[in-house]
C-alpha positions in Angstrom: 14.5 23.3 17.1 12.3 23.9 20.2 14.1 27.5 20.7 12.9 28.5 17.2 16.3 28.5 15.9 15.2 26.4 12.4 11.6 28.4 12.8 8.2 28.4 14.0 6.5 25.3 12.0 9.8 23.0 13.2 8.9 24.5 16.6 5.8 23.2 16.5 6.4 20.0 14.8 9.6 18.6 17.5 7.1 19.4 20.2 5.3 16.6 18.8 7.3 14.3 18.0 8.8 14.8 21.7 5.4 13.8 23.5 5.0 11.3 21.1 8.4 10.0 22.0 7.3 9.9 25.6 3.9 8.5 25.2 5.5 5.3 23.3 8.5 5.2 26.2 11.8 6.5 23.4 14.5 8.4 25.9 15.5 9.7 22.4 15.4 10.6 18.7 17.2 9.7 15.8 17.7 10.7 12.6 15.8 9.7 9.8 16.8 9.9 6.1 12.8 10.0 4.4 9.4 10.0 5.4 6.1 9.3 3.5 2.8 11.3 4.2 -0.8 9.1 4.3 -2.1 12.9 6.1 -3.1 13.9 2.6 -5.9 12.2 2.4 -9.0 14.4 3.3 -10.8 13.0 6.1 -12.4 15.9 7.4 -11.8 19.6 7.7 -9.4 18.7 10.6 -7.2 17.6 8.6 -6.5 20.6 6.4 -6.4 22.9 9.3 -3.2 21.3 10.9 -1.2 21.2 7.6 -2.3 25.0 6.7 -0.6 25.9 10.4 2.5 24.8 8.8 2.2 26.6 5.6 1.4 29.6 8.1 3.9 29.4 9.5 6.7 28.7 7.0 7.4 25.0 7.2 9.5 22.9 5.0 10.2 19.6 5.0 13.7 18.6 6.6 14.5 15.0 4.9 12.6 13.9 1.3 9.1 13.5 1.5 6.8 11.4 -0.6 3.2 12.2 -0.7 0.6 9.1 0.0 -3.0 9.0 -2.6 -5.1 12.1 -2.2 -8.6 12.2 -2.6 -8.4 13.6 -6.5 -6.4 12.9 -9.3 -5.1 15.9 -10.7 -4.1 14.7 -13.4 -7.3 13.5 -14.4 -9.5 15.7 -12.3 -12.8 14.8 -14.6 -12.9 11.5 -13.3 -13.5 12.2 -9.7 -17.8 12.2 -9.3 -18.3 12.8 -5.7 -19.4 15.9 -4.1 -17.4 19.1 -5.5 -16.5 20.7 -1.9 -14.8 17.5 -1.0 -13.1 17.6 -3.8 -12.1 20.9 -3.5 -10.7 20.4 0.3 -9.1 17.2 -0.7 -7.3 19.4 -3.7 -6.4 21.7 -1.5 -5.4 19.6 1.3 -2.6 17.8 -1.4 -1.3 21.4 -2.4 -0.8 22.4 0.7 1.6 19.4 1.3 3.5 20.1 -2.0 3.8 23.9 -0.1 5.7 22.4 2.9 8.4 21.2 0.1 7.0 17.5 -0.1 7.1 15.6 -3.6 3.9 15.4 -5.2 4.6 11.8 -5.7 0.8 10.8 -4.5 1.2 7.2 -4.1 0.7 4.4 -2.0 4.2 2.7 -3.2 6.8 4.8 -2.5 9.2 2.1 -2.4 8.7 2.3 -6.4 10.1 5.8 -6.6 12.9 7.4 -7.2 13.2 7.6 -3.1 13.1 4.0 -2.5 15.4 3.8 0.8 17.8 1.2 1.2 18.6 -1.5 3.8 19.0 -0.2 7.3 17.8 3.2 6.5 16.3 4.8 9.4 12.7 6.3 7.5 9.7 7.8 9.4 6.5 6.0 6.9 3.0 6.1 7.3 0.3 4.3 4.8 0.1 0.6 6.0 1.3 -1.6 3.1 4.3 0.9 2.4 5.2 0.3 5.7 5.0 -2.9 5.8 7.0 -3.1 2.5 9.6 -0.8 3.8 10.5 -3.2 7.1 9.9 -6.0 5.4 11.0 -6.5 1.8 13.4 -3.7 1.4 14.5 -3.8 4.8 14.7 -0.2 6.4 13.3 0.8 9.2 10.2 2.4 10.3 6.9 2.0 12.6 3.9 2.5 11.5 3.5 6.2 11.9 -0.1 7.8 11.2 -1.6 10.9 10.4 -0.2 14.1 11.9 3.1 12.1 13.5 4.1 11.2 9.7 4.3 15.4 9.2 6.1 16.3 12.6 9.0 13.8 11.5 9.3 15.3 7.8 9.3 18.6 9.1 11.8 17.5 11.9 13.5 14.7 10.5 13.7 13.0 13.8 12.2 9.8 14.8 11.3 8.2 18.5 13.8 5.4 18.9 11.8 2.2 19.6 9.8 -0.8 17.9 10.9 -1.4 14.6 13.9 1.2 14.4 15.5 -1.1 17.1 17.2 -4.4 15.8 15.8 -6.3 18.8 12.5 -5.7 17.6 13.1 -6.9 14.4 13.0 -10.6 14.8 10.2 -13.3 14.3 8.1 -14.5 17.1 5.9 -17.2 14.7 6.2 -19.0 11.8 3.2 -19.3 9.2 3.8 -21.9 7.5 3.3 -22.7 3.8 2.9 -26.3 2.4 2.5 -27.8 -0.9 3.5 -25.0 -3.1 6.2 -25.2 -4.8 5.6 -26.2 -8.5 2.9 -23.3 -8.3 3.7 -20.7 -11.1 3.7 -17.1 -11.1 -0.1 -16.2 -12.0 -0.9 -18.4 -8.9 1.9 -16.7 -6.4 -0.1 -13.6 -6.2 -3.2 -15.2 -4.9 -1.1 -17.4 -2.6 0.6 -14.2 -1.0 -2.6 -12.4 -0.6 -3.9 -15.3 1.0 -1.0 -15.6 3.1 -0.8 -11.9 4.1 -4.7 -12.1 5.3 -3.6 -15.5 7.4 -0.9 -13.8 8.7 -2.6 -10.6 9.9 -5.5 -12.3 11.2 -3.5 -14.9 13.5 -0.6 -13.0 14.3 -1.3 -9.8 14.9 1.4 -7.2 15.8 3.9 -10.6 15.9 6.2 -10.3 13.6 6.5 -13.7 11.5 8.6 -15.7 9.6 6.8 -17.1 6.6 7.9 -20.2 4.9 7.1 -22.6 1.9 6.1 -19.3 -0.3 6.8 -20.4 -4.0 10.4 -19.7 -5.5 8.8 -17.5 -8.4 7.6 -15.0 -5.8 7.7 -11.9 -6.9 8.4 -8.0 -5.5 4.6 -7.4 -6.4 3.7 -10.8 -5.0 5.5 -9.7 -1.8 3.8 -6.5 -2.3 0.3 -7.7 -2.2 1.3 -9.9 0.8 2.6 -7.0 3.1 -0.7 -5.1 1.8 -3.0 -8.0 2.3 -1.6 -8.6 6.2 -1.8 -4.9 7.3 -5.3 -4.7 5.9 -6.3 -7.6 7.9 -4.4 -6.8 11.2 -1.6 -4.8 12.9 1.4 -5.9 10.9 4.1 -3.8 10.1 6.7 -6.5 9.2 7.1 -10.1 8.3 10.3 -11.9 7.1 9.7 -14.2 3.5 12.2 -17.2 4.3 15.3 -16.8 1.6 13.4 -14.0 0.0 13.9 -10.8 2.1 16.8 -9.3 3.6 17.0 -9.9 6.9 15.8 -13.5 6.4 18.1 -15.3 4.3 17.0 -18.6 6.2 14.5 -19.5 9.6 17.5 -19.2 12.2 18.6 -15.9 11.3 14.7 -14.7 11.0 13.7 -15.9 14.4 17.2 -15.0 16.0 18.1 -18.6 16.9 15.1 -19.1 18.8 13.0 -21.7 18.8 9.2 -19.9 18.0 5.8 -21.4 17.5 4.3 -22.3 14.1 1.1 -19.7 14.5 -0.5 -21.1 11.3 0.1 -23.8 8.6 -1.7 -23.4 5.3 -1.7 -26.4 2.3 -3.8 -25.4 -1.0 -7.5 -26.5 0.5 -6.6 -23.5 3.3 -5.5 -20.9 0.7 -8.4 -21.4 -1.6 -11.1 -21.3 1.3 -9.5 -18.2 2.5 -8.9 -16.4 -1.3 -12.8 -17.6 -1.9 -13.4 -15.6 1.0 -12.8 -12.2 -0.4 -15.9 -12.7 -2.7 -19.4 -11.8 -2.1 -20.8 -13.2 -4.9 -20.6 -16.7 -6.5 -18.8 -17.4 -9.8 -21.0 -16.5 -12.7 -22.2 -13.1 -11.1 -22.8 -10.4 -13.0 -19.8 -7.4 -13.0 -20.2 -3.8 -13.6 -16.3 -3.3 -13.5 -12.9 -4.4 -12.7 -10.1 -2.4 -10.4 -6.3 -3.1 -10.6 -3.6 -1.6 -8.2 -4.2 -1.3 -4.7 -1.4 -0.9 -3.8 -0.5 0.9 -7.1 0.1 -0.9 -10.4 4.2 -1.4 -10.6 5.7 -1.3 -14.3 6.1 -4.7 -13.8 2.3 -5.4 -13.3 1.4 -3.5 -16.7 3.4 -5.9 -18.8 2.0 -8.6 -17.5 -1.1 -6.6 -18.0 -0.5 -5.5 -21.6 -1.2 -9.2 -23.6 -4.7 -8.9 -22.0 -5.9 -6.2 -24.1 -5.4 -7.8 -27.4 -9.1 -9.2 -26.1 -10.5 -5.5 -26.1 -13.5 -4.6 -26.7 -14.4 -5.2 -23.2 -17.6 -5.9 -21.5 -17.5 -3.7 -18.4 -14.6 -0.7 -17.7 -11.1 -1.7 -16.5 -9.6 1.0 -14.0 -5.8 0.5 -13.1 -4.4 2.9 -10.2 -0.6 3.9 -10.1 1.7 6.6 -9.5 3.0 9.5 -11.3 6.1 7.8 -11.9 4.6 5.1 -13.6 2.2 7.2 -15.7 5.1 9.1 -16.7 6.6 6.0 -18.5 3.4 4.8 -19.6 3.2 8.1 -21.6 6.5 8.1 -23.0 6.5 4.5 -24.6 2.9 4.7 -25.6 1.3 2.2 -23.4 -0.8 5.0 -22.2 -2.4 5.3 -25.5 -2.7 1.9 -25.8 -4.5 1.2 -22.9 -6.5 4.3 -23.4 -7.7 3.0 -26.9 -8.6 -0.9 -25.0 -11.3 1.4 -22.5 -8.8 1.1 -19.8 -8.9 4.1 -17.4 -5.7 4.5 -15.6 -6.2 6.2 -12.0 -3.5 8.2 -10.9 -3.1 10.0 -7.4 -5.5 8.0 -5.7 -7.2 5.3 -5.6 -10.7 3.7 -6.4 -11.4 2.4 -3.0 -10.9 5.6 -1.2 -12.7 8.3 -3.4 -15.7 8.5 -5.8 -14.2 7.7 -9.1 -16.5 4.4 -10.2 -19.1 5.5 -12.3 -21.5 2.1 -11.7 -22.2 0.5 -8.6 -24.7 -1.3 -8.6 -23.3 -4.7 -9.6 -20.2 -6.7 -8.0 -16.4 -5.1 -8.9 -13.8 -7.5 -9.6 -10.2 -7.2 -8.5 -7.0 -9.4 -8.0 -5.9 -6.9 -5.0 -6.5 -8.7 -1.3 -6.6 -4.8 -0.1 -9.1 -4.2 -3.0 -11.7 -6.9 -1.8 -10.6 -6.5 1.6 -12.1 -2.8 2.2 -14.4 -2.1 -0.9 -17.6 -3.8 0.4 -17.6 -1.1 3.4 -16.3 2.2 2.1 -17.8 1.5 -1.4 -21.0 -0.8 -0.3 -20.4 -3.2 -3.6 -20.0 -6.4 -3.7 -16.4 -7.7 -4.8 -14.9 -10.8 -6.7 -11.8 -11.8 -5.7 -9.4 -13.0 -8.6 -5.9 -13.3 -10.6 -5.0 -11.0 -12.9 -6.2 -13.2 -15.9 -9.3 -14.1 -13.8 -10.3 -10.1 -14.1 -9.0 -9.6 -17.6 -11.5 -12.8 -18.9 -14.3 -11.5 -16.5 -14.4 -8.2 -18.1 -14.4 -9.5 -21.4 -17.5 -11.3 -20.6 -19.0 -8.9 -17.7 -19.5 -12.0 -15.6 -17.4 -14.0 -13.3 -15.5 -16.4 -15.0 -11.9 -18.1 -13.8 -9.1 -18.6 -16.4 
């Protein structure tokens, strides 16, 4: 590659991933069978000119590459309302991705796709939750590569060897630890992952942990919103669920046999404080809208979403964001219509925390996503409730915030 043999762009691209590989002390590379872009999301005219260098000059991608959220959907591109040459660059900025041979998958859960990777796979990710999903639940391998580094690997398919891709690295050195939960039910698991996943990023850092005590009706999403939750609130790129996920099928095996320190114990009074957090304003407060999936709405999520809408009309717009793949489906069996004809808007591509989509501001959002609440307030400047999924669905039919 660096004499030009496989051409110009992967030239380029093992150059970088070479210094990079120096800078974080790897004396090599490995192979890696994926990778997932977060670069194409505009952030500035920056970062279009390194991706169009590789369209120059002739890139492709070497391994399968999903695509993180753009700043548009183009599939719906009406619904974007923010300035038009932003737009524009964040349109182009996607295509030119697509150019280098990378699937226009444009989502934040790859793991959902059709290029899910499997246990032990060696995969070069970027976008924080799907990394932390990756190490984590499905148990393959990568660090938390960012914008620019996430490109160099696709194009290369090589990865530095160190952190995460080593299994030394891989072990818990805490415990958070969960007590009191276990006759909670499903609708309260979500809210006690997210609340777990904030805890966990906020008092153990870039230590990995072994969580215990979670509820035995956790689910993949649950899990999902935990990783999501903990890399939004700190440096996490892994934690092990106790006799939920792969490489933790009990506390020994997760910690390696040694003995490690409980970092953080939470009972229900520390999980409510902490969920009860997220929100800006008090119960009762009026909304001007309600926004579902961040990380992306799984399949799963809209048929536990579906019931709600038999309450339709509601009082303030519901927008759900997911992937291609999912709005695919949702198409083909008709839920599309269906949630279409409730006033649901369904966001695909991107997300509503990241680009101007929201057509009313100036009242408090609800959400049941810990990443949702987590970041709104600053990029958006709203104010955010912080509920379950049947805590949004009754607060939209009312326009207020009301708990189920």
């Amino acid at each position: 590659m660096l004499d030009g043999a496989h051409g110009a762009a992967a030239a380029d691209a093992v150059r970088l991933v070479l210094d990079f590989a120096r800078a974080v002390g790897a004396s090599r590379l490995i192979d890696c069978v994926c990778a997932h872009v977060d670069g194409c999301l505009y952030h500035g005219q920056a970062s279009l000119d390194f991706v169009e260098r590789f369209v120059s000059l002739g890139g492709r991608v070497k391994v399968p590459t999903t695509l993180n959220v753009g700043s548009v959907d183009l599939i719906h591109p009406d619904l974007f309302i923010g300035d038009p040459a932003l737009g524009s660059a964040g349109k182009r900025l996607m295509e030119a991705h697509v150019e280098l041979g990378c699937t226009p998958s444009f989502t934040c859960a790859p793991y959902q796709t059709l290029f899910r990777p499997r246990l032990g796979d060696q995969v070069a990710w970027a976008e924080s939750n799907a990394i932390v999903f990756a190490n984590s639940v499905i148990g393959a391998r990568t660090n938390r590569y960012g914008d620019f580094i996430d490109l160099a690997c696709a194009l290369t398919g090589r990865v530095p060897d160190y952190g995460l891709h080593r299994n030394e690295n891989r072990r818990a050195g805490a415990i958070l630890e969960l007590v009191g939960f276990e006759d909670a039910d499903a609708d309260q698991a979500g809210g006690i992952a997210v609340a777990a996943g904030l805890s966990l990023g906020r008092s153990c850092g870039e230590t990995i942990a072994a969580i215990t005590g979670l509820p035995a009706c956790t689910s993949e999403d649950d899990l999902k919103a935990l990783g999501a939750a903990a890399a939004s609130s700190g440096s996490v790129a892994m934690f092990h669920a106790v006799g939920l996920t792969p490489e933790a099928p009990d506390l020994a095996t997760a910690t390696g046999g040694k003995d490690v320190p409980v970092a953080t114990r939470l009972g229900p009074a520390e999980v409510s404080a902490i969920l009860a957090g997220l929100s800006t304003v008090p119960d009762g407060s009026a909304l001007t809208a309600v926004a579902l999936g961040t990380p992306h709405f799984s399949l799963a999520e809209f048929d536990r979403l579906m019931p709600f809408l038999d309450a339709a009309p509601f009082a303030v717009p519901i927008y759900v964001n997911t992937g291609r793949h999912a709005w695919e489906r949702l198409v083909a069996d008709g839920r599309a219509a269906r949630l279409e004809a409730a006033g649901v808007t369904v966001v695909v591509d991107t997300c509503t925390y990241v680009t101007a989509i929201l057509r009313e501001l100036s009242g408090a959002v609800m959400t049941n996503s810990g990443k949702w609440a987590y970041y709104a307030p600053g990029n958006l400047g709203v104010d955010v409730a912080f509920g379950t999924l049947a805590d949004t669905m009754v607060s939209a039919k009312a326009g207020r915030v009301v708990r189920a």
